[in-house]
N, CA, C and O of each residue as an XYZ file, in Angstrom:
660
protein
N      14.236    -14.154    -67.065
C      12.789    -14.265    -66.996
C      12.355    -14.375    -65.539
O      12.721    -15.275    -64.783
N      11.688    -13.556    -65.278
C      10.552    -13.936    -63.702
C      10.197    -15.281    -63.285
O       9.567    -16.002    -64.059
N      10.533    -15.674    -62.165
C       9.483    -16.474    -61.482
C      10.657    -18.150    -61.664
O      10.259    -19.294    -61.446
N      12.032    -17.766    -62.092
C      12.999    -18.823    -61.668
C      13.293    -19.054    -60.543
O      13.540    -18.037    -59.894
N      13.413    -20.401    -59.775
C      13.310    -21.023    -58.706
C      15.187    -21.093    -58.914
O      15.698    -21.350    -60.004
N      15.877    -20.854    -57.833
C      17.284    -20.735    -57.666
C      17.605    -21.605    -56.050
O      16.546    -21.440    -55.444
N      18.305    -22.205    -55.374
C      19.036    -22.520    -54.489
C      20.375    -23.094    -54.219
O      21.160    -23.744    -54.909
N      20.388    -22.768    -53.319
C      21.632    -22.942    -52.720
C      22.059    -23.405    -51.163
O      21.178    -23.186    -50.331
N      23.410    -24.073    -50.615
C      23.129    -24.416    -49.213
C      23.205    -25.929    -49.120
O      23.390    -26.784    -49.986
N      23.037    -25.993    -48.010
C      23.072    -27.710    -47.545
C      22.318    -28.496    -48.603
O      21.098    -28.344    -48.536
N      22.766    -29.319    -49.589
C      22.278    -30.281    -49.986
C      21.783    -31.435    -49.818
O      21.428    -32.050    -50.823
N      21.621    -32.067    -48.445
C      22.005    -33.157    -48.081
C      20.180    -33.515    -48.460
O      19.345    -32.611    -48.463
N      19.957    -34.463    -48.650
C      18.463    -35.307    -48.526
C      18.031    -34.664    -50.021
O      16.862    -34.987    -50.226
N      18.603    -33.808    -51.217
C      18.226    -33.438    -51.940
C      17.166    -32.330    -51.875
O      16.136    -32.367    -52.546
N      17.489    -31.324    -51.008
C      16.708    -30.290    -50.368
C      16.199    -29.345    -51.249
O      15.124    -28.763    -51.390
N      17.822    -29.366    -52.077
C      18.024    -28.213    -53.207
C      17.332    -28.484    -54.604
O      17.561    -27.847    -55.632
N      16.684    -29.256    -54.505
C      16.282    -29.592    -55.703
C      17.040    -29.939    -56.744
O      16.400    -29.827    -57.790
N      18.294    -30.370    -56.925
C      18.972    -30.184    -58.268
C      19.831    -31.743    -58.913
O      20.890    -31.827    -59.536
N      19.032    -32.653    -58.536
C      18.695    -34.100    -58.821
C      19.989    -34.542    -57.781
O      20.101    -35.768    -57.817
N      20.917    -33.965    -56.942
C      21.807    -34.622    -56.030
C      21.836    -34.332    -54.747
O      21.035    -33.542    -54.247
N      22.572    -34.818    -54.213
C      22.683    -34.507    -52.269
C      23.927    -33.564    -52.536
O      24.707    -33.585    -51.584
N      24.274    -32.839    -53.458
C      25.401    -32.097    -53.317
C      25.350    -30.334    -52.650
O      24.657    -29.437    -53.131
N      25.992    -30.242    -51.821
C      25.787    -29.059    -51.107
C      26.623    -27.566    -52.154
O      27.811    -27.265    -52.037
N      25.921    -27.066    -52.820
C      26.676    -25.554    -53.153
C      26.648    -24.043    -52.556
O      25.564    -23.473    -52.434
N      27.624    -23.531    -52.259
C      27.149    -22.055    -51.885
C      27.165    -21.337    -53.188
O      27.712    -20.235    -53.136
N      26.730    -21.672    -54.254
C      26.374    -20.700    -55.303
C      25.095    -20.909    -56.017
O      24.819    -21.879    -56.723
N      24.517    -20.123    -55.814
C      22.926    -20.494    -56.795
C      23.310    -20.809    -57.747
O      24.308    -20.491    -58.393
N      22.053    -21.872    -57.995
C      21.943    -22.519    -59.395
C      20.051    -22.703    -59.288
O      19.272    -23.024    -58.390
N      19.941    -22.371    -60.474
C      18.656    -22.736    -61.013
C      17.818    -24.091    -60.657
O      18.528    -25.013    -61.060
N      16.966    -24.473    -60.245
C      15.876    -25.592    -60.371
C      15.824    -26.172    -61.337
O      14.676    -25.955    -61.722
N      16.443    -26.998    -62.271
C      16.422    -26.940    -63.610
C      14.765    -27.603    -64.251
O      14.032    -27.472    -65.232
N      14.833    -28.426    -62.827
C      13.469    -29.367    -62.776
C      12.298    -28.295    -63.362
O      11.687    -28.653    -64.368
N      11.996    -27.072    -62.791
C      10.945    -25.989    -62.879
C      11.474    -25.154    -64.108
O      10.716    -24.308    -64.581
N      12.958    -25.370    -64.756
C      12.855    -24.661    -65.584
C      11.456    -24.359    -66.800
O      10.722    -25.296    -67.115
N      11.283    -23.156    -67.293
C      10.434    -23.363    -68.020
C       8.571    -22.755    -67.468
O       7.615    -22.282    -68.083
N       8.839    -23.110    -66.052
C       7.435    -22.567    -65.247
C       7.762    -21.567    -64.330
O       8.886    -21.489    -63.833
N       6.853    -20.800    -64.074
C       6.854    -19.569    -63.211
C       6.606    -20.191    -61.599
O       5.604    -20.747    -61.149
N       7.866    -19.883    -60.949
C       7.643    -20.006    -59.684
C       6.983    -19.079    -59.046
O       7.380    -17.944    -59.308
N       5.922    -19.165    -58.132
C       5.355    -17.775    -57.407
C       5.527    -17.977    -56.285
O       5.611    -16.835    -55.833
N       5.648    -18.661    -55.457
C       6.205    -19.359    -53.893
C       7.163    -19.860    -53.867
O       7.689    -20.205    -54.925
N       7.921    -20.157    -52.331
C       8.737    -21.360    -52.242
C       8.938    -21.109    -50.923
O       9.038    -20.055    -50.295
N       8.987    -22.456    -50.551
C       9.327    -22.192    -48.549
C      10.683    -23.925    -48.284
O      10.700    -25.008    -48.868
N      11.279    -23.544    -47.536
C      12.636    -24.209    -46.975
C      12.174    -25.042    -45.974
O      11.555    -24.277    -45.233
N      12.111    -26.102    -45.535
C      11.927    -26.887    -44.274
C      13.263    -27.223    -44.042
O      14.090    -26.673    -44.769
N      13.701    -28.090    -43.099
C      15.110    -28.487    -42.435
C      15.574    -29.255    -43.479
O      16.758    -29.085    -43.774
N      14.910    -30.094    -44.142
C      15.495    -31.187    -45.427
C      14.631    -31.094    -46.342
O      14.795    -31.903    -47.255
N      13.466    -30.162    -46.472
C      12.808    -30.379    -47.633
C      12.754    -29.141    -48.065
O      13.262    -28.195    -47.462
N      12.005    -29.041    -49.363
C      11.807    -27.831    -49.916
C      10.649    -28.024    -50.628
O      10.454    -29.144    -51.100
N       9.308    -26.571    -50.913
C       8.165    -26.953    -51.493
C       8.116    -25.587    -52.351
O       8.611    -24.548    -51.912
N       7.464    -25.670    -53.642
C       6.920    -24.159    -54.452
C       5.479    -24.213    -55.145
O       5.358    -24.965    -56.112
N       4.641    -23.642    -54.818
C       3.677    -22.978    -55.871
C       4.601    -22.478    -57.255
O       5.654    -21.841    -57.281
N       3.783    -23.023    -58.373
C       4.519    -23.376    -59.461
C       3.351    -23.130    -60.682
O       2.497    -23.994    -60.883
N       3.400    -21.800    -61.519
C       2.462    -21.964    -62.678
C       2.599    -23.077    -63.719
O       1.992    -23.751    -62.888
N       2.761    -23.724    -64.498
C       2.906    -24.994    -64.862
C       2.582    -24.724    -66.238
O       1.390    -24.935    -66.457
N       3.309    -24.283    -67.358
C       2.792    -24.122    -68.852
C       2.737    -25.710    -69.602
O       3.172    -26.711    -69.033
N       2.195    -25.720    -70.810
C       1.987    -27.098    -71.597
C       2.140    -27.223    -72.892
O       1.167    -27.735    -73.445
N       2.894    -26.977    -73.477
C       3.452    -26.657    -74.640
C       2.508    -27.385    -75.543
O       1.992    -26.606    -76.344
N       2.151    -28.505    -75.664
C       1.354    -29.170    -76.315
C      -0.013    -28.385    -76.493
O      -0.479    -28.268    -77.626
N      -0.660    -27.847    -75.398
C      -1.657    -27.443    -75.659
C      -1.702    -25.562    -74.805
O      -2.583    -24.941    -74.210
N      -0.271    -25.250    -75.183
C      -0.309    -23.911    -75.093
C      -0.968    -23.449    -73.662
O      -0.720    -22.244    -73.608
N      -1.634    -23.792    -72.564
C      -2.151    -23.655    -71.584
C      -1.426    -23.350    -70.404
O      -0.312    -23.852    -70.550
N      -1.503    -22.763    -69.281
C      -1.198    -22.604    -68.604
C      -1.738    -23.314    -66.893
O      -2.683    -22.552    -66.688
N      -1.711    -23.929    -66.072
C      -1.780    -24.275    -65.188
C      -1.386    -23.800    -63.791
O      -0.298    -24.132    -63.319
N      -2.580    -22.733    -62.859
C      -2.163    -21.829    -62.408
C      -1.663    -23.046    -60.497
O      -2.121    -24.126    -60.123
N      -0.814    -22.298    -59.979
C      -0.912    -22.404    -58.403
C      -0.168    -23.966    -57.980
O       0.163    -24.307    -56.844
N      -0.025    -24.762    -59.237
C       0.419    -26.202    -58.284
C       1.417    -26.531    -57.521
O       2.476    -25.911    -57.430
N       1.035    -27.775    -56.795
C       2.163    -27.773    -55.555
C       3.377    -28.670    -55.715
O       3.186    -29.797    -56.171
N       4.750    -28.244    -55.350
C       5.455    -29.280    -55.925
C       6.524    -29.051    -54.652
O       6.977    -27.957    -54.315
N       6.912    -30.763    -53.823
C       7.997    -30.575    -53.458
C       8.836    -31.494    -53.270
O       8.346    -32.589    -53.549
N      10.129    -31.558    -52.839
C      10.724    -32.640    -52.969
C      12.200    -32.313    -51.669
O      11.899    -31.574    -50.732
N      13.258    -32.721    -51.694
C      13.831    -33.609    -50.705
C      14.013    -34.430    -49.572
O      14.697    -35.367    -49.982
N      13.824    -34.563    -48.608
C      13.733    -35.626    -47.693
C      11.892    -35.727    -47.225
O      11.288    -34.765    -46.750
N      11.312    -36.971    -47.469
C       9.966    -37.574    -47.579
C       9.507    -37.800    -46.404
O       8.298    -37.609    -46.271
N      10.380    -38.320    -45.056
C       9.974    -38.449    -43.833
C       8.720    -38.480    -43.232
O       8.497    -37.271    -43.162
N       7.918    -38.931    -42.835
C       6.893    -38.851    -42.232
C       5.796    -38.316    -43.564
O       4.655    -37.955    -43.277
N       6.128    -38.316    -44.550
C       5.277    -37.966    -45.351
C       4.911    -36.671    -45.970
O       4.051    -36.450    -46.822
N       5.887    -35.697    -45.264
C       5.875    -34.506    -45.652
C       6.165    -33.830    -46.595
O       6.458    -32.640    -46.706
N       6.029    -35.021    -47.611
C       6.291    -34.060    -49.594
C       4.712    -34.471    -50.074
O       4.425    -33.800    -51.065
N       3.626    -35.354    -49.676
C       2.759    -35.316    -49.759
C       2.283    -36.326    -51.487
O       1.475    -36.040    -52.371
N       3.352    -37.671    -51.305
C       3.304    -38.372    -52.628
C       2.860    -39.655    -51.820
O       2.665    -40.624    -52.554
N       2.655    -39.878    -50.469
C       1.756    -40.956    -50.262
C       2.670    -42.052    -49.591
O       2.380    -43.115    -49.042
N       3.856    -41.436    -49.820
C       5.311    -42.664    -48.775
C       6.271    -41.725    -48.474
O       6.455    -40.642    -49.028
N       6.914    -42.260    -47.483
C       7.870    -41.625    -46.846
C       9.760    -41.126    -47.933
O      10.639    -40.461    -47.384
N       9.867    -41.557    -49.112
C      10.457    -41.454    -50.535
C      10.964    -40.473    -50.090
O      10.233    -39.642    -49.549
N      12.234    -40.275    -50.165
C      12.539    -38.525    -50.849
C      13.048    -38.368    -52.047
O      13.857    -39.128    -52.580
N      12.443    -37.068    -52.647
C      12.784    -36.807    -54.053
C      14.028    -36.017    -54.107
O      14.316    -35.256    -53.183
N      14.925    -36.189    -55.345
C      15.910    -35.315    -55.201
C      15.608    -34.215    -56.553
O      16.521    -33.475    -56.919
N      14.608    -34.193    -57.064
C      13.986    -33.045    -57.975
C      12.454    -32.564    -57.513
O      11.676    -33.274    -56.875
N      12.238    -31.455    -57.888
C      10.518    -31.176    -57.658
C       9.685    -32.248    -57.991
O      10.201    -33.030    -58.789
N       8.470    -32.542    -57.593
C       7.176    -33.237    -58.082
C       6.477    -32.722    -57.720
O       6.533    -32.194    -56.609
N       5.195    -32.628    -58.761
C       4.469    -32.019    -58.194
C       3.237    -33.041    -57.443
O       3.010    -34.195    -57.806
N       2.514    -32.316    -56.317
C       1.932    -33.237    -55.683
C       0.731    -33.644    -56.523
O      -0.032    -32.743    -56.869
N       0.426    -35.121    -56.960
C      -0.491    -35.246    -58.150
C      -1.981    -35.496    -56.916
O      -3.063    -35.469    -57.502
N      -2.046    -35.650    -55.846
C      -3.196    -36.187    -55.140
C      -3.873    -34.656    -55.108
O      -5.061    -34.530    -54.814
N      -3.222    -33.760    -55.357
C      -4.097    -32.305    -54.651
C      -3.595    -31.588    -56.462
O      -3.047    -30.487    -56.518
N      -3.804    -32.161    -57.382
C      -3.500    -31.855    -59.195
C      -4.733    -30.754    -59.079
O      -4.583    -29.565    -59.359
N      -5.720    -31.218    -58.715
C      -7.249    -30.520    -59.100
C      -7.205    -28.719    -58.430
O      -7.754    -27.744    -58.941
N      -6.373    -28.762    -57.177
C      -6.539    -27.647    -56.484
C      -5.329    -26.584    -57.259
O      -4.407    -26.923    -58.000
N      -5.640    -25.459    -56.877
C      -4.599    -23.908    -56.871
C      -4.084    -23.767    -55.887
O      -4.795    -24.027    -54.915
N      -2.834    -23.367    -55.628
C      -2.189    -22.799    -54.687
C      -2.123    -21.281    -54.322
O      -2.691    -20.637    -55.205
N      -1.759    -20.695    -53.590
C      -0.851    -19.131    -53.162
C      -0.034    -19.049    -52.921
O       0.780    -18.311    -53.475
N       0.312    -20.199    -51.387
C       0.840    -20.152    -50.635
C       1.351    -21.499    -49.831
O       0.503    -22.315    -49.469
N       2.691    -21.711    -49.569
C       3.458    -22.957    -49.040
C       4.113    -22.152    -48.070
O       4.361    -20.955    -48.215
N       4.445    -22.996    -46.858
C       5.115    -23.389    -45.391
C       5.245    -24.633    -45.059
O       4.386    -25.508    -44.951
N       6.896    -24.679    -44.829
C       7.410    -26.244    -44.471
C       7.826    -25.874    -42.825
O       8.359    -24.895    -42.304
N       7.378    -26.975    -42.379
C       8.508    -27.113    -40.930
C       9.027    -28.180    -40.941
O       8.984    -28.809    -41.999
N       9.791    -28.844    -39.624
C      10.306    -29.971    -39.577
C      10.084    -31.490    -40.062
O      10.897    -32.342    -40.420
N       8.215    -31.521    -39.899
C       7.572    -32.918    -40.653
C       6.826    -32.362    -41.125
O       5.905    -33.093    -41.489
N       6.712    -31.536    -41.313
C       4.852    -31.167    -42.127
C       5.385    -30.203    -43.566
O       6.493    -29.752    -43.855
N       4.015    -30.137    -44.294
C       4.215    -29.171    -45.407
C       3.094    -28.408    -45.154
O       2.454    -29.156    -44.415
N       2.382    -27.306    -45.303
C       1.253    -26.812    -45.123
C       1.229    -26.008    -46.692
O       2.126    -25.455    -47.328
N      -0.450    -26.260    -47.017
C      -0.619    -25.206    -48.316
C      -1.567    -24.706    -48.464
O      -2.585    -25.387    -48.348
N      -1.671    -23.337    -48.777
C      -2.914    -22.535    -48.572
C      -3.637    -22.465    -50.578
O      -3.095    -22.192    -51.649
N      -5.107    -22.888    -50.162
C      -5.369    -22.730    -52.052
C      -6.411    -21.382    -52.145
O      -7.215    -20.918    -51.336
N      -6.161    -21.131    -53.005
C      -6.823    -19.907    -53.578
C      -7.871    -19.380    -52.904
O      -7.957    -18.250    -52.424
N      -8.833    -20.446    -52.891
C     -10.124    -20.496    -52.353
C      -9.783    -20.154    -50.924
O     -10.763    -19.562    -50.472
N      -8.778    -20.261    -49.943
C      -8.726    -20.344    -48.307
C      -8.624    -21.874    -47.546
O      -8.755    -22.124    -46.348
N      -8.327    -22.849    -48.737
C      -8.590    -23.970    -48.086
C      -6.973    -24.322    -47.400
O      -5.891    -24.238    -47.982
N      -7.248    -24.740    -45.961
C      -5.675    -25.255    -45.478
C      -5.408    -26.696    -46.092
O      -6.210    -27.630    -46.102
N      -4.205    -26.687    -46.567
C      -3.825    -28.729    -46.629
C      -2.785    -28.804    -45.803
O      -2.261    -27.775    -45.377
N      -2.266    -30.252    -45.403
C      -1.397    -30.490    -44.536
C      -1.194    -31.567    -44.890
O      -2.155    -32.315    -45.067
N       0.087    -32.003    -45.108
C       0.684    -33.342    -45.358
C       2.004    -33.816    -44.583
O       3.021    -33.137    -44.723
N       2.020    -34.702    -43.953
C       3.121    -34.796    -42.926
C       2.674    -34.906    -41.582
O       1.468    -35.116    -41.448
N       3.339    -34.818    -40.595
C       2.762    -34.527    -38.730
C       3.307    -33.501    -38.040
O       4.467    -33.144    -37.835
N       1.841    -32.945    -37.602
C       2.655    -31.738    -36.848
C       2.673    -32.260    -35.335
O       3.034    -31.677    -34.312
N       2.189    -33.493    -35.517
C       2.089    -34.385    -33.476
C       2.701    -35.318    -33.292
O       2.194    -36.421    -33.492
N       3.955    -35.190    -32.865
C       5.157    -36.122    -32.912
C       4.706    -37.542    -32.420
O       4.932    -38.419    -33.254
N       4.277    -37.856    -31.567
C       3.432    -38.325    -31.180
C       3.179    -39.433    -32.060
O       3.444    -40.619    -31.864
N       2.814    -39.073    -32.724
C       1.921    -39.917    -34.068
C       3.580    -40.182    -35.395
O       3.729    -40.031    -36.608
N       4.401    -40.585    -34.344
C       5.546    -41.042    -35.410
C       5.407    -41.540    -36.452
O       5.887    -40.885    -37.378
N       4.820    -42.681    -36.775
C       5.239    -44.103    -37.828
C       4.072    -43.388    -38.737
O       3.923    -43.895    -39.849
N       3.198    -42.240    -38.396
C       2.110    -41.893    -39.730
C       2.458    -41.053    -40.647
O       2.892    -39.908    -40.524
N       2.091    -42.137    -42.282
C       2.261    -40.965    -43.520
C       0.798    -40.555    -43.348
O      -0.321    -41.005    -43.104
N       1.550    -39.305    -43.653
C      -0.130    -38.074    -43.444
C      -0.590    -37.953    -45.007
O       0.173    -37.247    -45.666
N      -1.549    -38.436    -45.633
C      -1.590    -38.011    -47.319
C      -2.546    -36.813    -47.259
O      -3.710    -36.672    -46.884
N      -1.554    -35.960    -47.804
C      -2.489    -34.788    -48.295
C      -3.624    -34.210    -47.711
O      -4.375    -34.645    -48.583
N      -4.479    -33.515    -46.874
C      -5.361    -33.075    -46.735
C      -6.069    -32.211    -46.153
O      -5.757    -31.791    -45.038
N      -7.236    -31.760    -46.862
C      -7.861    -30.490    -46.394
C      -7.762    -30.240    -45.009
O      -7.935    -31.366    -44.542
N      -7.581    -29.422    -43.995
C      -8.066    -29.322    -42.637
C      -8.397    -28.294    -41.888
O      -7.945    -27.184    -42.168
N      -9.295    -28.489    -40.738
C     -10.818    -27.666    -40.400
C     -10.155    -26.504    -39.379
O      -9.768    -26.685    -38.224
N     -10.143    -25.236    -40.169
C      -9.009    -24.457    -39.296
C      -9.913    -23.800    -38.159
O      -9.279    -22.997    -37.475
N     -11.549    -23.992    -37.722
C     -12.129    -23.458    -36.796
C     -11.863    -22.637    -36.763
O     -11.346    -22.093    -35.787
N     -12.200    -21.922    -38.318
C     -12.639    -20.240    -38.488
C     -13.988    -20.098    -39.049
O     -14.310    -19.081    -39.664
N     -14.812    -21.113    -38.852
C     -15.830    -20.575    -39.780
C     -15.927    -20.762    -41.293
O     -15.723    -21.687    -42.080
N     -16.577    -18.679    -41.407
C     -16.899    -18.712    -42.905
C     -15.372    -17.928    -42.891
O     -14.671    -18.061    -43.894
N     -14.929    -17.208    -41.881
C     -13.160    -16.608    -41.875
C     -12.690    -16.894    -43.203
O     -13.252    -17.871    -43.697
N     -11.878    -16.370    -43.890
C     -11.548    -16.731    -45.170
C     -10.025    -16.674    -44.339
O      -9.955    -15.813    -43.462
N      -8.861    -17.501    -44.555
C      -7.622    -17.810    -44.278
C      -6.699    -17.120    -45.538
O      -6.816    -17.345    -46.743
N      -5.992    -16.444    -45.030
C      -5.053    -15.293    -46.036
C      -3.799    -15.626    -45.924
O      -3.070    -15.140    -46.789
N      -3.135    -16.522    -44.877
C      -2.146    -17.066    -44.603
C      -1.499    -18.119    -43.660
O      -1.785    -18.277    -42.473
N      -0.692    -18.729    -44.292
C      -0.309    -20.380    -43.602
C       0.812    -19.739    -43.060
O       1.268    -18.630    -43.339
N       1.286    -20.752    -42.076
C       2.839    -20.449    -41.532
C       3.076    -21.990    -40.586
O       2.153    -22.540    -39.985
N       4.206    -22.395    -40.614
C       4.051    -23.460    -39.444
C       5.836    -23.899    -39.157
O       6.715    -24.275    -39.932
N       5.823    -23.671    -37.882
C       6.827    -24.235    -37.361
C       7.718    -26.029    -36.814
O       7.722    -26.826    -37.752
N       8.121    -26.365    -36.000
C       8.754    -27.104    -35.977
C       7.935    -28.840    -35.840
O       8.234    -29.970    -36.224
N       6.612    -28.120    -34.951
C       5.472    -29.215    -34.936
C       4.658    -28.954    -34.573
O       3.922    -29.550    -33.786
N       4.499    -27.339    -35.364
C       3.313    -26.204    -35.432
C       2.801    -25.650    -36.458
O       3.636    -25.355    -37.313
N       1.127    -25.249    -36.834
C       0.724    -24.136    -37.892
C      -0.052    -23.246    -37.210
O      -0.669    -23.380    -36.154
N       0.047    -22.428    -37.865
C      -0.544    -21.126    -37.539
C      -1.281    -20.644    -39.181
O      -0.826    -20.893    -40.298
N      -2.326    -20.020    -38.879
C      -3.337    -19.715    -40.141
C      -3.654    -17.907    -39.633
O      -3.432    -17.431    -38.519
N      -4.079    -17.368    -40.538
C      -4.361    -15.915    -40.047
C      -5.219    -15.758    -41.310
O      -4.948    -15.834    -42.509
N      -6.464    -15.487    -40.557
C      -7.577    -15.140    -41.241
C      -7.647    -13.425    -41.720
O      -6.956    -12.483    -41.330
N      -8.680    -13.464    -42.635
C      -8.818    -12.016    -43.021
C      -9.339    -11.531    -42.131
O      -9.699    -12.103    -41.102
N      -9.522     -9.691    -42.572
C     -10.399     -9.113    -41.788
C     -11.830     -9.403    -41.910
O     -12.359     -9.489    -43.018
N     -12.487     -9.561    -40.802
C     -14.261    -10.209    -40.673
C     -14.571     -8.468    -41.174
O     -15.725     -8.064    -41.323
């Protein structure tokens, strides 16, 4: 079936999603996401994040775009409000209301782009600002009405790229 979340690689901080710190070089499934359509996923140094359709068996529904990530919590960069690391997906319940597209991890930060063009950022991209959990939030990419088509962010950097005006 489409849209299975698979990894592999350094396990350490529970990167891989697969409830341990155990390192494999052979894919294995997310088992956590089994069941939902992955449409994203981006790698940071110890963490890992996916845009995730989210079905509900109970009420047959589907739940488009949410954000879910998990291994090493550091500075706040899984976006659950403490520095925790998860060793399975979660999804981020503070940003439940929003859609996703699009995820980029770097070293402390998570960045997520929602449907609408809105940037979030959880974590620090200003080292600087060590001892802060960053929770979740919108931020002002000084584009205007620019509609933002894509996130990207490096080590204690983002970068946004707007549409064509």
């Amino acid at each position: 079936s489409e849209g299975k979340l698979f990894t592999y690689g350094d396990g350490t901080f529970g990167a891989l999603g697969h409830g341990d710190r155990v390192s494999t070089n052979i894919p294995r499934e997310v088992e956590a996401l089994s069941g939902c359509r992955t449409l994203k996923t981006a790698c940071g140094v110890w963490h890992s994040a996916a845009v995730v359709n989210v079905f509900c068996e109970t009420t047959t529904t589907t739940t488009s775009g949410k954000l879910f990530t998990w291994g090493d919590g550091e500075d706040g960069k899984l976006g659950h409000g403490d520095k925790e690391s998860r060793l399975i997906p979660f999804c981020v319940t503070e940003l439940d209301a929003t859609s996703f597209q699009q995820v980029a991890c770097g070293q402390s930060i998570t960045v997520a782009l929602s449907v609408s063009g809105q940037v979030y950022a959880m974590g620090i991209a200003d080292p600087s600002q060590d001892n802060v959990v960053r929770a979740p939030s919108c931020i002002e990419t000084g584009l205007g009405k620019s509609f933002v088509q894509e996130v990207a962010c490096g080590f204690h950097h983002i970068a946004v790229l707007n549409s064509k005006a």
